[in-house]
C-alpha positions in Angstrom: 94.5 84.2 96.4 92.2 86.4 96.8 92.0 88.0 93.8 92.0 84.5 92.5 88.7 84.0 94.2 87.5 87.5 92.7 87.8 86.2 89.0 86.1 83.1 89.9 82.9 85.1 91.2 82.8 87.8 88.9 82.9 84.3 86.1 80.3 82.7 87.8 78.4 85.7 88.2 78.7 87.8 84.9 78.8 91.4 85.1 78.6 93.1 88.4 78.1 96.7 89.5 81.2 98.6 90.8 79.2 98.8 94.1 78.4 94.7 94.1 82.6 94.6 92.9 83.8 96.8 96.4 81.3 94.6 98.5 82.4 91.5 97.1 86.3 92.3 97.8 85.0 93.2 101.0 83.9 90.1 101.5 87.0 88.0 100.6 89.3 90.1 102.4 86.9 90.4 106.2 84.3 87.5 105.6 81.1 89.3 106.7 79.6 93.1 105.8 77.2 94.3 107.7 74.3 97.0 106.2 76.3 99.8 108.1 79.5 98.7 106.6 77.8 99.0 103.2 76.5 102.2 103.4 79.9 103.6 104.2 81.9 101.8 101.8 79.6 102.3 98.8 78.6 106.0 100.4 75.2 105.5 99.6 71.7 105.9 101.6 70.2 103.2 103.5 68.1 102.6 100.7 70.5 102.2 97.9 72.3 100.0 100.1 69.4 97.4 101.0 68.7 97.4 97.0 72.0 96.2 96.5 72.1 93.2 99.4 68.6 91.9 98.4 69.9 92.2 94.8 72.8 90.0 95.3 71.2 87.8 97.8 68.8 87.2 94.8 71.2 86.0 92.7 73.2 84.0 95.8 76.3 86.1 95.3 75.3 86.2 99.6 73.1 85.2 101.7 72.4 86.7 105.3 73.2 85.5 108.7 72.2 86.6 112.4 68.9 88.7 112.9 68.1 92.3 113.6 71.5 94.5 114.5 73.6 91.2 114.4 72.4 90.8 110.7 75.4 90.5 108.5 76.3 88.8 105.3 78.7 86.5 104.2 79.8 85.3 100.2 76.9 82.3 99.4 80.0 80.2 98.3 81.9 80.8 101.9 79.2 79.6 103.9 78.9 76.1 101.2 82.4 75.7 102.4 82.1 76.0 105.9 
């Protein structure tokens, strides 16, 4: 099922970036990533790593939830469903 969801993103969303690809299977395997959790999977800089989240919050692959070190992000589509 899950990779079933995976097809269904990467359709609505078109091309993605192997980085947005290994957050997004993240994502349907855990449900939330957090900016640490990011920077380790990706094995990027804390930069790099906010450039990706605000990119894919632009284009509502996620959005972000909690504040300050509680901030974490979910799939947009997950938190439609909940």
């Amino acid at each position: 099922p899950i990779m079933d969801d995976y097809g269904r993103l990467t359709d609505d969303y078109g091309r993605l970036s192997q980085d947005e690809e290994k957050i997004i299977r993240h994502l349907l395997e855990h449900k939330t990533i957090t900016r640490k959790e990011v920077i380790e999977l990706i094995e990027a800089q804390k930069t790099k790593a906010h450039e990706i989240l605000s990119h894919m919050r632009e284009k509502k692959i996620i959005i972000t939830s909690g504040k300050g070190r509680s901030t974490h992000y979910i799939l947009g589509e997950l938190a439609h469903d909940q």
